[in-house]
C-alpha positions as CSV (number, residue, x, y, z in Angstrom):
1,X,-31.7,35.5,-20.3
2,X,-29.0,32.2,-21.7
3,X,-25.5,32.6,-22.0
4,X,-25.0,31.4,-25.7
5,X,-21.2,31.3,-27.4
6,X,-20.1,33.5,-24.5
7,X,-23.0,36.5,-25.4
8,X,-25.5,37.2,-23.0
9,X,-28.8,36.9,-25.4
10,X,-32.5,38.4,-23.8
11,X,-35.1,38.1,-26.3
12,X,-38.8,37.2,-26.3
13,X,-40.6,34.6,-28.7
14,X,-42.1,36.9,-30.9
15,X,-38.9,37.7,-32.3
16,X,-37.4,34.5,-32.7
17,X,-37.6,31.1,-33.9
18,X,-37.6,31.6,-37.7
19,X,-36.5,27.9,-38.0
20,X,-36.4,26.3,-41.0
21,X,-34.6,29.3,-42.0
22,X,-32.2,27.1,-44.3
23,X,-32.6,26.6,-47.7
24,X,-34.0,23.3,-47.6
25,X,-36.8,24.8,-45.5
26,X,-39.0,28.3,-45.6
27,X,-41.5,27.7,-43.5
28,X,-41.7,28.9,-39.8
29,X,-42.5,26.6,-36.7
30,X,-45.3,28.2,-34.6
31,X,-45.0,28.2,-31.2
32,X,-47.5,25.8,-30.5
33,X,-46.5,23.2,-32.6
34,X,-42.6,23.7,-30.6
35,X,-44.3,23.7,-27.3
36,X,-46.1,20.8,-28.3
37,X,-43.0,19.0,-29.5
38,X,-41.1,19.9,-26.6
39,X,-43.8,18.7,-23.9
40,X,-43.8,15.5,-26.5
41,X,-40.1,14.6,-25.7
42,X,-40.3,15.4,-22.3
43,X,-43.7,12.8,-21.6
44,X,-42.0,9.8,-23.6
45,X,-41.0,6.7,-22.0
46,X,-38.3,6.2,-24.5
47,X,-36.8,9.5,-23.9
48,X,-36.8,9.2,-20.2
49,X,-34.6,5.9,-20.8
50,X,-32.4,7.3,-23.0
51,X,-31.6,9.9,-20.4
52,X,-31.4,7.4,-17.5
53,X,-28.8,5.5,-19.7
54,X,-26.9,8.5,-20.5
55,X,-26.9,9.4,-16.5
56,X,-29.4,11.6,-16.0
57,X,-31.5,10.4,-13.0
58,X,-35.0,12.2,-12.8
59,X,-34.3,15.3,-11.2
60,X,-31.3,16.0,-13.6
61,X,-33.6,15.1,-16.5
62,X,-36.2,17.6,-15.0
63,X,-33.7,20.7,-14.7
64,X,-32.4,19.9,-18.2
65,X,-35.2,19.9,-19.6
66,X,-36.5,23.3,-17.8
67,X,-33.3,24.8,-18.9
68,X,-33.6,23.3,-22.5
69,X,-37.0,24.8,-23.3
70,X,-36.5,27.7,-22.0
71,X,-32.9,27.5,-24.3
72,X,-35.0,26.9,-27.9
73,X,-37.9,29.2,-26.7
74,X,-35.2,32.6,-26.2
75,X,-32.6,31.7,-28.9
76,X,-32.6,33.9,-32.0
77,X,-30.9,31.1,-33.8
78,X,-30.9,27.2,-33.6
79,X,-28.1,25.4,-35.5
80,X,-29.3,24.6,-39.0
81,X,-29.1,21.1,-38.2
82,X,-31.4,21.0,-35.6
83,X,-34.2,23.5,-37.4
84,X,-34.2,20.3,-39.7
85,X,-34.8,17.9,-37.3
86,X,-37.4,20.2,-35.8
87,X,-39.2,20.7,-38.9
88,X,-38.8,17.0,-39.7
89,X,-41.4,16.6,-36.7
90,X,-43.3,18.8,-36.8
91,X,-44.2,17.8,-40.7
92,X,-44.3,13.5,-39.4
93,X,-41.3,12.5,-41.2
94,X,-39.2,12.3,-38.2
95,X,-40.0,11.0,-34.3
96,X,-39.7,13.2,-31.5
97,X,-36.4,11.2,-29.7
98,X,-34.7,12.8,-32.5
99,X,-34.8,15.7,-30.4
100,X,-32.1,13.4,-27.7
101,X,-28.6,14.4,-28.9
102,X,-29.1,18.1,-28.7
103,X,-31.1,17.9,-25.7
104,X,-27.9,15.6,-24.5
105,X,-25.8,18.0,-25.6
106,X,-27.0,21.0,-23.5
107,X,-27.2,18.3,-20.1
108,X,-23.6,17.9,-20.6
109,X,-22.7,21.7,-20.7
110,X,-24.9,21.7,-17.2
111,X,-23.9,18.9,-15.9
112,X,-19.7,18.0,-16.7
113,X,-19.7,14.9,-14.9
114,X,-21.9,13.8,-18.2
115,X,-19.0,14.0,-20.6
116,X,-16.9,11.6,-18.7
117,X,-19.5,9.0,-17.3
118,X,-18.6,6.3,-18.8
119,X,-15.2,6.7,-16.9
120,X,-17.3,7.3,-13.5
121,X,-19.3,4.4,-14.1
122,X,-16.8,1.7,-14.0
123,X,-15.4,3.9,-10.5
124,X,-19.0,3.7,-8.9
125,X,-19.9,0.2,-10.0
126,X,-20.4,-1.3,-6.6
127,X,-21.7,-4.6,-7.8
128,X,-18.8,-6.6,-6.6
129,X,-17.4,-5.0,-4.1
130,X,-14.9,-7.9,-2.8
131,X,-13.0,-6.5,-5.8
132,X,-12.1,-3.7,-4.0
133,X,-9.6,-5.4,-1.6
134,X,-6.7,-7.4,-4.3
135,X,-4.7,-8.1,-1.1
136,X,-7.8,-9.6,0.9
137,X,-7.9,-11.6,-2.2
138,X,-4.5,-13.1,-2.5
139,X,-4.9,-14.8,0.8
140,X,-7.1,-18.1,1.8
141,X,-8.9,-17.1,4.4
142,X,-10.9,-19.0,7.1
143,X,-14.1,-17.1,8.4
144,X,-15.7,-18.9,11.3
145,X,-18.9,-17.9,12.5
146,X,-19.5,-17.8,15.9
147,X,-23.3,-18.4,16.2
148,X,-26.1,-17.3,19.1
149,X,-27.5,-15.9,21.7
150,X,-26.2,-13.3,24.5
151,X,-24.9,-14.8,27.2
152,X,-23.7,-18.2,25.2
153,X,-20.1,-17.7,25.1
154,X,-19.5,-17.0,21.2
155,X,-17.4,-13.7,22.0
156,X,-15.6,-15.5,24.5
157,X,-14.5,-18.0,22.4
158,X,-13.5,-15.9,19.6
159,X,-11.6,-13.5,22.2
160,X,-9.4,-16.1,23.5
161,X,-8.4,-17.1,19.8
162,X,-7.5,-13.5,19.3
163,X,-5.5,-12.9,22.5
164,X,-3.7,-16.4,22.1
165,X,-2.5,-15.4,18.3
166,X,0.7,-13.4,17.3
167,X,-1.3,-11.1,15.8
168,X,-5.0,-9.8,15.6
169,X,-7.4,-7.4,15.7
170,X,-10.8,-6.8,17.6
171,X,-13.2,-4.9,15.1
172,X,-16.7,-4.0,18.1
173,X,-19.5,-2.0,17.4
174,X,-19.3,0.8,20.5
175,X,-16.2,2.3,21.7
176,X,-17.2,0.6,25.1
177,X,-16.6,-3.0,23.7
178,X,-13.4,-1.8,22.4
179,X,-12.0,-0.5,25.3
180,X,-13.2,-3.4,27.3
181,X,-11.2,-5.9,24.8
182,X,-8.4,-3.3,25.0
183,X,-8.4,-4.0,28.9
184,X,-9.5,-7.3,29.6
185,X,-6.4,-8.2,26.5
186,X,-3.5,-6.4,28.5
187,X,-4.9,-7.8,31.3
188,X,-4.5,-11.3,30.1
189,X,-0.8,-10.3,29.3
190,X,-1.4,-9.6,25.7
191,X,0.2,-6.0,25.1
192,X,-3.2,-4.4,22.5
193,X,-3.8,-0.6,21.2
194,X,-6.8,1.0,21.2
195,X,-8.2,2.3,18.3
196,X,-11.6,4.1,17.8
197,X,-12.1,7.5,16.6
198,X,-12.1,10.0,19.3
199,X,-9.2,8.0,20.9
200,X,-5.6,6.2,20.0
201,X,-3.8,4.3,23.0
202,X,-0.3,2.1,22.4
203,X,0.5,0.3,25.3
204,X,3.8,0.4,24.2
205,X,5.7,3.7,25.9
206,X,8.3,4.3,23.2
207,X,5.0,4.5,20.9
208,X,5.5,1.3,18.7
209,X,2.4,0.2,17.7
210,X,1.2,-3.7,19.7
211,X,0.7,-6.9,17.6
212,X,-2.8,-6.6,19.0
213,X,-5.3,-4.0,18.8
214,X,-9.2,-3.5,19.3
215,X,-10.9,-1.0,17.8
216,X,-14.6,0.0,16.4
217,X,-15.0,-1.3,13.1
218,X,-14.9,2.1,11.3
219,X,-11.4,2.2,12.4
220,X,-10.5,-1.2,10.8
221,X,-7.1,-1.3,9.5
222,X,-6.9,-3.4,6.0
223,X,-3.7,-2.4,5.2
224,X,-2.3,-4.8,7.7
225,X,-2.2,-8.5,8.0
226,X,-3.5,-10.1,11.1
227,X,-3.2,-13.7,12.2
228,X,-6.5,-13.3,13.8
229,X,-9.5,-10.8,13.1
230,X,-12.7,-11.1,15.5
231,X,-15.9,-9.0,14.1
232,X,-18.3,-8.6,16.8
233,X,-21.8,-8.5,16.2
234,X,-21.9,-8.9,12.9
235,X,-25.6,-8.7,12.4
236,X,-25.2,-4.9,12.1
237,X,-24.0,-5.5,8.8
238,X,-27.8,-4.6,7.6
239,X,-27.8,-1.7,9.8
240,X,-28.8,1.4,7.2
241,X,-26.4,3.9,8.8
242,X,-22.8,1.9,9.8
243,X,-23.7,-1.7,7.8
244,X,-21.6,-0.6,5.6
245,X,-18.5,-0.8,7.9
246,X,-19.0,-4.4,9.1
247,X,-19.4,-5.0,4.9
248,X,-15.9,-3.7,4.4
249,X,-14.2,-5.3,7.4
250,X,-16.1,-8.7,6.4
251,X,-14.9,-8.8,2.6
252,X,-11.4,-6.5,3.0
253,X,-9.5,-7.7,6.8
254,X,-6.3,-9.1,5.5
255,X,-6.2,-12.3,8.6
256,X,-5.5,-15.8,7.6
257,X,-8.7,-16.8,10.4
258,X,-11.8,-14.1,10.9
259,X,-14.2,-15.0,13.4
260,X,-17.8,-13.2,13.1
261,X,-19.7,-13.5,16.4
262,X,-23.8,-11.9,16.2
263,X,-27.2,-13.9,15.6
264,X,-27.7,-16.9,13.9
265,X,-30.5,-15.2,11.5
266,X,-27.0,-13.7,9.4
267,X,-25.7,-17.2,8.2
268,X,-27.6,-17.5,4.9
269,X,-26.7,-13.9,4.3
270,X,-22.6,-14.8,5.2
271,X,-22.7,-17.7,2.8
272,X,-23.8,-16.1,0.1
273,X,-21.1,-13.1,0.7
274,X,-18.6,-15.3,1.0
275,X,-19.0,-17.5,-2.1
276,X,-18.5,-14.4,-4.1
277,X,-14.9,-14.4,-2.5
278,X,-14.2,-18.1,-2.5
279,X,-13.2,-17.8,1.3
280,X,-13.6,-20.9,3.6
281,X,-16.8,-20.7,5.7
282,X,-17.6,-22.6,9.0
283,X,-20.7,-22.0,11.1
284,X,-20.5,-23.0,15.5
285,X,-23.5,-23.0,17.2
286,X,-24.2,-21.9,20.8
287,X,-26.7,-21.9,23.0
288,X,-27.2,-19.8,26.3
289,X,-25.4,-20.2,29.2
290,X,-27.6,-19.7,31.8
291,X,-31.6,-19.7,32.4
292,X,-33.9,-16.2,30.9
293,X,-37.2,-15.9,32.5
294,X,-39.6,-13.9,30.6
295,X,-41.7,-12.6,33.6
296,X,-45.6,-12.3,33.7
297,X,-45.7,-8.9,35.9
298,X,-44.2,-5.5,35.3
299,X,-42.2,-3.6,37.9
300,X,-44.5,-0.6,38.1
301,X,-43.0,1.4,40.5
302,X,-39.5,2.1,41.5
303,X,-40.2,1.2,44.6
304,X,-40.0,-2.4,43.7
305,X,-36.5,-2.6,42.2
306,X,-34.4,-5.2,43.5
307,X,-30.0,-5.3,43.6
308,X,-28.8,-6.1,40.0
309,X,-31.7,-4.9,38.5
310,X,-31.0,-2.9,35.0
311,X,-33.4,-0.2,33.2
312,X,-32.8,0.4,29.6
313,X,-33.7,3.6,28.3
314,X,-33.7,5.1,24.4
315,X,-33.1,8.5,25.3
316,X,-30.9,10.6,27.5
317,X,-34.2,11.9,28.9
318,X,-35.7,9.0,30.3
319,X,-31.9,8.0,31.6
320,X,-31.7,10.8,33.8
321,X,-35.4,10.8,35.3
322,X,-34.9,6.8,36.2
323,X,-32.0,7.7,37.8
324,X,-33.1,10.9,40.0
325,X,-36.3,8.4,40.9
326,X,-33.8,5.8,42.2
327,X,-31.0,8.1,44.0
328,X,-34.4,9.5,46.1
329,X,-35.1,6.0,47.1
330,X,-31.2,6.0,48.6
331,X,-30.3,3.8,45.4
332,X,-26.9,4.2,44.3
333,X,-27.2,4.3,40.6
334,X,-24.2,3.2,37.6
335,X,-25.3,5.1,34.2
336,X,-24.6,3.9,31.0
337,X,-25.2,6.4,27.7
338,X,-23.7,7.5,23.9
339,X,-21.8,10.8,25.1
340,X,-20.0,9.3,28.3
341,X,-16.2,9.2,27.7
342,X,-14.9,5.5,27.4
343,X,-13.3,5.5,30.5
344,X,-16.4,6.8,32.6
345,X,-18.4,4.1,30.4
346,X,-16.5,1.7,31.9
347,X,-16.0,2.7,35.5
348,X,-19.8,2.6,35.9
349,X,-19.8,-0.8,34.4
350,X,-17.4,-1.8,36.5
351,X,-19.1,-0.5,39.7
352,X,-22.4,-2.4,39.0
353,X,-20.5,-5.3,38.3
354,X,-17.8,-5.3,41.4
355,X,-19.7,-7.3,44.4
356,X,-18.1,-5.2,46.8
357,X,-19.6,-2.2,45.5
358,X,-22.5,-0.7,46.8
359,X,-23.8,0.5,43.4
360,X,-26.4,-2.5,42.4
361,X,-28.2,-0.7,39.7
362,X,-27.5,0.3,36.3
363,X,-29.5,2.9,33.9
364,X,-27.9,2.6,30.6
365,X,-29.0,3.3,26.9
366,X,-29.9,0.0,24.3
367,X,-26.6,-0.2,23.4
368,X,-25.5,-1.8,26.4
369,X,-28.9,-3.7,26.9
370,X,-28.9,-5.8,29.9
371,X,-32.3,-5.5,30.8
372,X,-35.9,-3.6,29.4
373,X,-38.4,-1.3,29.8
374,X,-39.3,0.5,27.4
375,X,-40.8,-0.9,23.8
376,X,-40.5,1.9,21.2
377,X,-37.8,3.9,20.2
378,X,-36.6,6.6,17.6
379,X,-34.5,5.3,14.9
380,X,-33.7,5.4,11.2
381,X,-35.3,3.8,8.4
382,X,-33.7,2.9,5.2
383,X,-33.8,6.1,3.9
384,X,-32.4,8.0,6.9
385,X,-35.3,9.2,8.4
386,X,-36.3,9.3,11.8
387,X,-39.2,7.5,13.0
388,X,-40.7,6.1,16.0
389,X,-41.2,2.1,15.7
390,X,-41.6,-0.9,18.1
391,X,-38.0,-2.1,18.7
392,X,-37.6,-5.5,16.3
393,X,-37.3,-8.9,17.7
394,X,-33.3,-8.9,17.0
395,X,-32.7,-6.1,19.3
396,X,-35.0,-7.4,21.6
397,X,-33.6,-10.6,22.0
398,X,-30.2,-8.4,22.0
399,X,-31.2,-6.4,24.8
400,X,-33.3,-8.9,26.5
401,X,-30.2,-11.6,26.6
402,X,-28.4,-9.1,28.2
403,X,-29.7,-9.6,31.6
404,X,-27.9,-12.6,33.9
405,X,-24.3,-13.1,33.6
406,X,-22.6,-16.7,33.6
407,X,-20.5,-16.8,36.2
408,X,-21.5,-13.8,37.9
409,X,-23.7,-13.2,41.1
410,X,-26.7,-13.6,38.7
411,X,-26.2,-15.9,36.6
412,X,-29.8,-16.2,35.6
413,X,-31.8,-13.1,33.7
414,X,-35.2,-12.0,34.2
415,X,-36.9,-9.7,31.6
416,X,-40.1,-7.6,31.8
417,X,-41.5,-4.0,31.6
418,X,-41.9,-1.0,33.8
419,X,-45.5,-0.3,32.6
420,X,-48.0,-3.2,32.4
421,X,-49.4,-1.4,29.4
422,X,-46.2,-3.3,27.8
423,X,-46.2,-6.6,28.7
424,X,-48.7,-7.7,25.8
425,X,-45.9,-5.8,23.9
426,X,-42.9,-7.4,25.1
427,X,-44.2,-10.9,25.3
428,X,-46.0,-10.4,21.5
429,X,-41.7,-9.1,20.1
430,X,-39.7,-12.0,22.2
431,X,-42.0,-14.8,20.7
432,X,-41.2,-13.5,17.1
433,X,-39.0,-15.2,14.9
434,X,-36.2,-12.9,14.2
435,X,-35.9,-12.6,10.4
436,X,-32.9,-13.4,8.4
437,X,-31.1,-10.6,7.3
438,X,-30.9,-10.6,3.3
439,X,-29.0,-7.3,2.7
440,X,-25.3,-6.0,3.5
441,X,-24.4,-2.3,3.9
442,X,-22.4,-0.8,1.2
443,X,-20.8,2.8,1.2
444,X,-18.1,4.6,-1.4
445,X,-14.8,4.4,-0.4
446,X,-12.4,7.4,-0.1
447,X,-10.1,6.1,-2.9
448,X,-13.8,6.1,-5.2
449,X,-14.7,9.4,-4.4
450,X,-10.9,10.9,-4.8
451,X,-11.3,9.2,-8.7
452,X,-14.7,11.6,-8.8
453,X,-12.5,14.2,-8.0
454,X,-10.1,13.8,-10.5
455,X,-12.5,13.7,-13.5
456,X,-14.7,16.6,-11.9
457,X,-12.5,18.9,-9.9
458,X,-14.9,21.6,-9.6
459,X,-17.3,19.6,-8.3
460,X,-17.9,20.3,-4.4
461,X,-17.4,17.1,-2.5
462,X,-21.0,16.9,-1.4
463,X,-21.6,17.3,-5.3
464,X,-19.4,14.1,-5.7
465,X,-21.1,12.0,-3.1
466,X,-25.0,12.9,-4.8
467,X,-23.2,12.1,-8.5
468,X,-22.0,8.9,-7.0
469,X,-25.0,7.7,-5.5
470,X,-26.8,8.3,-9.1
471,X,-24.1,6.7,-10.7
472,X,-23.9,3.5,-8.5
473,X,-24.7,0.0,-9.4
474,X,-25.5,-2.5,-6.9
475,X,-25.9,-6.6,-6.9
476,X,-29.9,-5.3,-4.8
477,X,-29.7,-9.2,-4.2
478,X,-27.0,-9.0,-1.9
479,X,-26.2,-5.1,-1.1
480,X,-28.2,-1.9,-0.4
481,X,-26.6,1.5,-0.2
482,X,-26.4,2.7,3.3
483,X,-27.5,6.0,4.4
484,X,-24.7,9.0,3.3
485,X,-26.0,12.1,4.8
486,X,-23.7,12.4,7.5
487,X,-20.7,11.9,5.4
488,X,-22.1,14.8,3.3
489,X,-23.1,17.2,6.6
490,X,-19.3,16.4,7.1
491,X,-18.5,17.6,3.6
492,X,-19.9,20.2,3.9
493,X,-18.6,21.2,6.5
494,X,-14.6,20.9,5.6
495,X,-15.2,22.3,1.8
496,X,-12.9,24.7,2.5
């Protein structure tokens, strides 16, 4: 059954296609020689092109072409025009891509977003996306790159720019960092907000909004100009889920100075960003402050933890079986994971780290990494699927560095395993190169997919996101498009 000029239409083949009905034709195609044709256009390299230029990624080419056959197969009547071109096959005189403007034609009645995407083109090309920020590109910035280890000072540098400025913002990766910039910042005498998405805190009583604020660099602010701009850990900018963010903080912060603190292994990558927007680029190196011992025995039991020591776990299981282990050996225990409020995040650091405390352990997750034991956890790949993998040599070193604090009452870290199974492990990641990072994060913007929605406004938002993606164009040489299903869960979720 089609829907053809408004008129339902339920026929079989035996009483149709009498093409060639025309008077420049009186034979009759058989229905092998159409199913032949058909299957013809639909193997043909050329054809599949043709449709990829027009917009029609595979599995749009698939369903057209399933709804197109089965279109000529049940009508009673073709347009005269294309019973010629039909025939015109079938006798040789004509090729089978002839078949591509009326195939075309029925994708576009299935698929609107084909009649205007030349239009949504130009919105999704992403292949220079410094573009997207005019007012980013008024101004001559300075990026400095803060460059090294954990534990070398790099934040603390950058930090003390920001707090001594008129104006600035603190862009971190967890809501933890935030909230400890937001503290240590007032604390210093600096009056700074705190941004991050579950939370929004002026310092200011009457509610007018500081000259200062740190936030998690989803929450970024480009509409405003900043004297200073710190990005924090800007390695994540490869990371396939929130790369994306660090990417448009990076190319769109409107601050006369942006310093970047993260690993040394995301210079070449900065470079060549930042040559596309003809900002000025300088590179300080660190090294660490205090001594790391990688040591040559696990720890085995609990029985043999020691004041200061740190477990970091990859899931909320293993948090919460460390910790009942060390609370029946009379240990009293700080805990560190994703869920925690801010504020209880930061009490229980600041209970491990007080020396007057009598909580010298901490069990946290990988996030705040200032320690190891474990080797494997779950993450994402590039195409946003879970999967269980050795933790790389960058978040290693991440979570390794972690342990010791300059100036603290351990200055110098230790590293090793619970199991001795993982030592081989352990050892065989830290002694690995970390590689550089050749890729930055890209996502579409809200302003993109609000254009989408004003040339397809029937189009469910989800819709919009998956015609985007098809749409897209990246510079692969410098970009990769991160992972969008949770902005699509979320669409789906508000449609109404």
């Amino acid at each position: 059954m089609i829907l053809k000029d408004d008129v339902v239409v339920q026929t079989t083949y035996e009483n149709l296609i009498a093409i060639g009905a025309s008077a420049s034709y009186d034979k009759s195609i058989k229905r092998n020689d159409f199913l032949r044709i058909i299957n013809d256009f639909y193997r043909r390299d050329d054809v599949k092109k043709l449709a990829i230029d027009q917009g029609l990624d595979s599995e749009i080419f698939k369903n057209v072409y399933v709804s197109f056959r089965k279109y000529c197969m049940q009508s009673t009547s073709l347009p005269d025009d294309f019973n010629l071109i039909l025939n015109d096959i079938v006798s040789g005189s004509s090729n089978v891509t002839a078949m591509f403007p009326y195939f075309f034609q029925h994708a576009r009645q299935m698929f609107p977003h084909l009649k205007c995407v030349d239009d949504l083109r130009k919105i999704s090309d992403l292949r220079n996306p410094g573009n997207w920020y005019p007012d980013a590109r008024s101004m001559k910035r300075k990026i400095i790159f803060h460059a090294g280890p954990t534990n070398s000072g790099k934040t603390y540098h950058a930090l003390q720019r920001f707090m001594n400025s008129d104006s600035g913002v603190y862009c971190g990766p967890l809501k933890l960092l935030a909230s400890e910039v937001f503290h240590k910042t007032n604390t210093a005498g600096t009056k700074c907000d705190l941004v991050t998405g579950e939370e929004r805190r002026l310092v200011d009583t009457d509610g007018k909004p500081a000259n200062h604020v740190a936030c998690t660099v989803e929450m970024t602010n480009l509409n405003t100009l900043y004297d200073v701009a710190v990005i924090d850990e800007i390695q994540m900018i490869r990371d396939p889920q929130r790369g994306w963010a660090w990417t448009r903080a990076l190319l769109g912060l409107q601050a006369k100075e942006i310093h970047l603190c993260g690993e040394i292994s995301t210079q070449k990558l900065l470079e060549e960003l930042l040559l596309t927007v003809e900002d000025d680029f300088e590179v300080r190196q660190y090294q660490r402050l205090t001594k790391l011992s990688h040591l040559d025995h696990a720890i085995e039991s609990f029985d043999n933890v020691r004041s200061g020591d740190c477990f970091v776990c990859f899931n909320k299981n293993d948090i919460f079986h460390i910790t009942r282990e060390l609370e029946k050996r009379g240990h009293e225990v700080a805990v560190i994971y994703g869920s925690l409020p801010p504020s209880t995040k930061l009490l229980q650091a600041r209970r491990f780290n007080d020396p007057n405390d009598k909580c010298k352990i901490l069990v946290a997750t990988d996030a705040i990494g200032m320690g190891l034991n474990l080797l494997v956890k779950s993450q994402m790949n590039d195409e946003g699927n879970k999967q269980k993998a050795d933790v790389t040599t960058s978040q290693a070193l991440q979570i390794a560095g972690r342990a010791g604090r300059f100036g603290s009452a351990f200055p110098d870290g230790e590293v090793t395993t619970f199991r001795r199974d993982d030592m081989s492990r352990l050892n065989e990641i830290l002694n690995q190169q970390a590689k550089p990072i050749e890729r930055a994060g890209l996502h579409p913007t809200a302003e993109q997919i609000e254009m989408f929605a004003y040339y397809l406004p029937k189009q469910s938002l989800s819709s919009l996101i998956d015609i985007f993606l098809t749409l897209s164009q990246l510079d692969r040489n410098l970009y990769f498009m991160c992972n969008v299903d949770d902005m699509k869960y979320l669409a789906d979720i508000i449609e109404h």
